[in-house]
Steps between C-alpha positions, in 0.01 A plus 500: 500500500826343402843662496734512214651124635210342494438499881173627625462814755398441830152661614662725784767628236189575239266638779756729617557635094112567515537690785753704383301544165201606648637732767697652201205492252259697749746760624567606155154513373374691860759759382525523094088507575533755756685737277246444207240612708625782670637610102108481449391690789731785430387507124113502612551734767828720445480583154642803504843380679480203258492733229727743612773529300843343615721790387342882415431497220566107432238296278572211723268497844521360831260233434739313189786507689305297806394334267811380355645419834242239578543326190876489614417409804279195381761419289766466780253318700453250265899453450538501832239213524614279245839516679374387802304264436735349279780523780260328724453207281849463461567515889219236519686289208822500712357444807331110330870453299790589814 
């Protein structure tokens, strides 16, 4: 994989990036995965507290606002990905130029 210079990564440099992309890659699916499923479970088997309503009287329920929260939450785990993996490519970049 060359850097932007021309010069090519070592393997140690490029195994240790791996390693720090897959750690990364299965925490975050273990947990985003994790939350999907237990959103399931409680719609199967807790309807009524997933249909509750938030507020009395309130047309929005319990079960949107979860809802809504894991999408925000896959969101930020997917910007807090990129960012991470990017910063490790960049550490491994400067660790082949200096």
């Amino acid at each position: 994989m060359p850097s932007a210079q021309g010069n090519s990564i070592t393997p140690t440099a490029y195994l240790k990036f791996r390693r720090t992309h897959g750690r990364l890659s299965r925490a975050l699916i273990t947990v985003l995965i994790s939350l999907v499923l237990a959103f399931d479970l409680l719609s199967v088997y807790a309807k009524e507290f997933m249909g509750a309503p938030l507020l009395a009287g309130s047309v929005i329920s319990i079960g949107i606002v979860i809802a809504l929260l894991i999408i925000l939450c896959i969101l930020a785990a997917a910007l807090y990905y990129v960012r991470r993996i990017n910063s490790a490519y960049l550490d491994m970049q400067r660790a082949e130029d200096g």
